[in-house]
C-alpha positions in Angstrom: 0.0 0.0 0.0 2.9 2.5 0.7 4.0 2.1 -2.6 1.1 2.7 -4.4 0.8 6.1 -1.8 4.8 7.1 -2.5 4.2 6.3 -6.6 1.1 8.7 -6.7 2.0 12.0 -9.2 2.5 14.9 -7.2 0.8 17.6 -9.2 4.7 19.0 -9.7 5.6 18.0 -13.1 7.3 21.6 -13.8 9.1 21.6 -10.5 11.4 18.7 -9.7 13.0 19.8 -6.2 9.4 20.4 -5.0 8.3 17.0 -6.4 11.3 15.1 -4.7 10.5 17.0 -1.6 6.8 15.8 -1.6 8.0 12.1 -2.5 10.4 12.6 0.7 7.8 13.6 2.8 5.0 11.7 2.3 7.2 8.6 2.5 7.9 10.1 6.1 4.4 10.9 6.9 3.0 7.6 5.7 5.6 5.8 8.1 4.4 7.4 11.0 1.4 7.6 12.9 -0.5 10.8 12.5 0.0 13.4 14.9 4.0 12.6 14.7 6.6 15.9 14.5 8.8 15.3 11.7 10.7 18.6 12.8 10.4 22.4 12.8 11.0 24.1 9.4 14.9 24.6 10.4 15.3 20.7 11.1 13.6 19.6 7.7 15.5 22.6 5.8 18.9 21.0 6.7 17.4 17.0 7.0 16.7 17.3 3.1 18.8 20.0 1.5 16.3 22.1 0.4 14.9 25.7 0.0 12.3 27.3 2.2 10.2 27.8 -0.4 10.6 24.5 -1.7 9.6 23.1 1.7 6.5 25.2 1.9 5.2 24.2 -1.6 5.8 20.5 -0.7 4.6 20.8 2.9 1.2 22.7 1.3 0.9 19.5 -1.5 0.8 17.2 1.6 -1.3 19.2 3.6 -4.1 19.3 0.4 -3.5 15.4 0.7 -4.2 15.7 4.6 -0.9 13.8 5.0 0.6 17.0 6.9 -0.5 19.5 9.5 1.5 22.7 9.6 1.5 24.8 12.9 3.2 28.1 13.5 4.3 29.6 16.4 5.6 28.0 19.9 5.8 24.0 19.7 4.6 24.3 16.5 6.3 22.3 13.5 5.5 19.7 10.6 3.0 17.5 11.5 1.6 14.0 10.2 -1.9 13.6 9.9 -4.4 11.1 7.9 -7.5 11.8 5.3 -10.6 11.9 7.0 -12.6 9.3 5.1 -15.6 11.5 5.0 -13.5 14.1 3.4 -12.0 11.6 1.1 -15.5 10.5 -0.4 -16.9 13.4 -0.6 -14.2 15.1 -2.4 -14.6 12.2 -5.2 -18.1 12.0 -5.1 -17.5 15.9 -6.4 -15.5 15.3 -9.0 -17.9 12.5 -10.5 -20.1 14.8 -10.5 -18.2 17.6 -12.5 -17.5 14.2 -14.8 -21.4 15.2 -15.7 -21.6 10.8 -14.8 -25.4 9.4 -15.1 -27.3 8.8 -13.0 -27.9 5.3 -14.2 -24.2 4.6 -13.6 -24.4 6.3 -10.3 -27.5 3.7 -9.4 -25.9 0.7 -10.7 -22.9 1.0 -9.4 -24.0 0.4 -5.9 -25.8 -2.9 -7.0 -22.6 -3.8 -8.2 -20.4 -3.0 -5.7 -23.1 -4.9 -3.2 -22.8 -8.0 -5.5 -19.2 -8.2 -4.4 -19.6 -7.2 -0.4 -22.7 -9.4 0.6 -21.1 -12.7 -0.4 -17.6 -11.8 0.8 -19.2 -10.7 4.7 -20.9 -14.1 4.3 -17.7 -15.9 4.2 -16.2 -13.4 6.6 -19.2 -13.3 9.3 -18.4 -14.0 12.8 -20.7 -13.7 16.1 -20.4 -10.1 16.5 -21.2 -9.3 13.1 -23.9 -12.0 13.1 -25.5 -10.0 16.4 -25.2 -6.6 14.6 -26.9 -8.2 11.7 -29.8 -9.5 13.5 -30.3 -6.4 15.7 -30.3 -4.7 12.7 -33.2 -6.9 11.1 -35.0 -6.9 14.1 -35.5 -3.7 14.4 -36.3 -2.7 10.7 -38.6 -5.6 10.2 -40.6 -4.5 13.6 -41.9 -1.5 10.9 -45.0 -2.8 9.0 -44.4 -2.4 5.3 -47.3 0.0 5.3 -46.1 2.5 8.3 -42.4 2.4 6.5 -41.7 5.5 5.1 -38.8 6.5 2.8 -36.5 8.6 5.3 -36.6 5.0 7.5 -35.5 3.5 4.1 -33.0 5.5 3.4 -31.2 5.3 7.3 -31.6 1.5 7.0 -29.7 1.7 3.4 -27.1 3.6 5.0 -26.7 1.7 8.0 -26.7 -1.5 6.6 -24.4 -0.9 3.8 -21.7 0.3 6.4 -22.5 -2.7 8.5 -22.6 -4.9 5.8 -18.9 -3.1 4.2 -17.2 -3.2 7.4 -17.8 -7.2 8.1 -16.7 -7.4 4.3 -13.6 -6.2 5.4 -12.4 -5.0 1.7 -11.6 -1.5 2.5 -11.4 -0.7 -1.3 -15.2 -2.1 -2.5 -16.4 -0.4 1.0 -14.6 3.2 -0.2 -16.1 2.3 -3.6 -19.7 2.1 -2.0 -19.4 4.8 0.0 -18.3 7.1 -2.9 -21.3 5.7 -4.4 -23.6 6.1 -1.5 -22.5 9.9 -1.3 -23.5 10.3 -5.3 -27.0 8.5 -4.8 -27.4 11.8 -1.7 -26.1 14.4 -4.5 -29.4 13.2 -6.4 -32.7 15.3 -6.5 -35.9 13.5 -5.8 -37.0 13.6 -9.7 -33.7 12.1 -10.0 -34.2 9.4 -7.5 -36.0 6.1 -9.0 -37.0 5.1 -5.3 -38.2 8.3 -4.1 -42.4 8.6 -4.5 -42.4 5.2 -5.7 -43.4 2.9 -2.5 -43.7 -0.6 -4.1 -40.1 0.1 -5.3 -38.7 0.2 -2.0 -40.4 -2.1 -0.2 -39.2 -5.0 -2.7 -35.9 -3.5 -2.1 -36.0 -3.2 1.2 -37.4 -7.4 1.5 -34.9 -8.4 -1.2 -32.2 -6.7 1.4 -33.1 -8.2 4.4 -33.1 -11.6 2.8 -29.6 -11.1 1.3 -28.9 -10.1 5.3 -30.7 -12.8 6.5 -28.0 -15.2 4.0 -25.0 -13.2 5.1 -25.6 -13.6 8.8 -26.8 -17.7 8.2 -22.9 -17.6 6.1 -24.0 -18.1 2.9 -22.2 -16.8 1.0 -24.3 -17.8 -2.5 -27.6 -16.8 -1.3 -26.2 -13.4 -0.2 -24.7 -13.0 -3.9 -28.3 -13.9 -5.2 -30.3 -11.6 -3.1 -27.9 -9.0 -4.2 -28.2 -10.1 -7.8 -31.7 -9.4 -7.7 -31.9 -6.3 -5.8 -29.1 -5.1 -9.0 -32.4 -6.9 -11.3 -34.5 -4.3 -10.0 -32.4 -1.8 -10.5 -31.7 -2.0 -13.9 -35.3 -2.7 -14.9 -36.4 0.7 -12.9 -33.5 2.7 -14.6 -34.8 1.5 -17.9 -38.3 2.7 -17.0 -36.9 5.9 -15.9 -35.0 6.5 -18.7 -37.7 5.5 -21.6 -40.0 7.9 -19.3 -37.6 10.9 -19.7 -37.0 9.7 -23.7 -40.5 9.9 -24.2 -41.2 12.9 -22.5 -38.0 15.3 -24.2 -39.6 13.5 -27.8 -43.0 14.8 -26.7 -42.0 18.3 -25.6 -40.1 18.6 -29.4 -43.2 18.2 -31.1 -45.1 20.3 -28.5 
């Protein structure tokens, strides 16, 4: 994992001291745990042969990375420090979005990402996991399907997914769900193919329970089918969606 942090481009093509200095760095930050003083400016001018200014360009690189904390004054220094997560999806749930990305994409790639989690926390499930799964389905499936609204489907989708992503134990197909989880929030409510339509997320809501129910049970292939079908859905209501919006941008032409 270090390696793939240390080979990441720095953004520094044109400047090759600054970009050896941010290489340096990060190396140091990522070795460390965050909060760590790598030295005050004097120390790191002398450690690594470099310019002030040099130093402050890196050390602002890393701090946009939230690998570094810089703090002036009295015990101040360079400092290392760790994304927030929160920060880290939101800031590429952003950039999808100035990528102009469907909103079919940004549906289905959840389904598909889900495909992948619900069998591997099958496999992975152990008792504490199993508990938080069935407190979990207790709870939701105390709600009659007709006193469920949508906000209570929503904070189950969102609870369960983080539940389901941190017995998965993948870090990168939870980040990946997340980021797509943050997208799906982005949406407006014409945009949303759940939203106003309450026979829509009931079935998704049963379908996701029963893919729970096959997770905590360790079975790892009903798991992958429940998920399988909850992606079915999906596609089929994007496709309504879609021919819905065709239709009416053909009608409003003519009109």
């Amino acid at each position: 994992m270090n390696q793939l942090i240390l080979a990441r481009p720095s953004g520094t093509n044109s400047q090759p001291a600054v970009r050896k200095a941010v290489n340096q760095l990060r190396r140091e930050c990522v070795m460390h745990e965050p909060g760590k003083l790598l030295g005050q400016e004097e120390e790191l001018l002398k450690r690594f042969g470099i310019s002030r200014p040099t130093l402050r360009q890196a050390a602002a690189l890393l701090t946009q990375e939230q690998l570094m904390e810089v703090r002036r004054g009295p015990g101040g220094g360079y400092f290392t420090a760790r994304p927030n997560i929160s920060g880290v999806v939101h800031m590429a749930a952003i950039w999808l979005q100035l990528q102009h990305v469907k909103v079919s994409d940004i549906l289905l790639s959840t389904t598909t990402i889900r495909a992948e989690l619900a069998p591997l926390a099958a496999r992975k499930i152990d008792d504490e996991g199993r508990a938080q799964i069935n407190a979990f389905l207790n709870e939701d499936r105390a709600v009659d399907d007709k006193d469920y609204e949508y906000l209570s489907f929503l904070k189950a989708e969102l609870a369960q997914n983080r539940m389901v992503g941190d017995i998965a134990g993948n870090r990168v197909l939870h980040l990946y769900m997340q980021i797509s989880l943050d997208l799906v929030g982005s949406l407006s409510r014409s945009e949303d193919i759940l939203f106003g339509h309450r026979a829509r997320y009931l079935e998704w809501r049963h379908h996701r329970n029963r893919m729970l129910d096959a997770i905590a049970a360790g079975d790892p292939e009903i798991a992958r089918l429940e998920a399988d079908r909850c992606a079915a859905k999906m596609r089929k209501w994007v496709e309504v969606e879609e021919r819905k919006r065709r239709k009416a941008a053909e009608t409003a032409k003519k009109g």
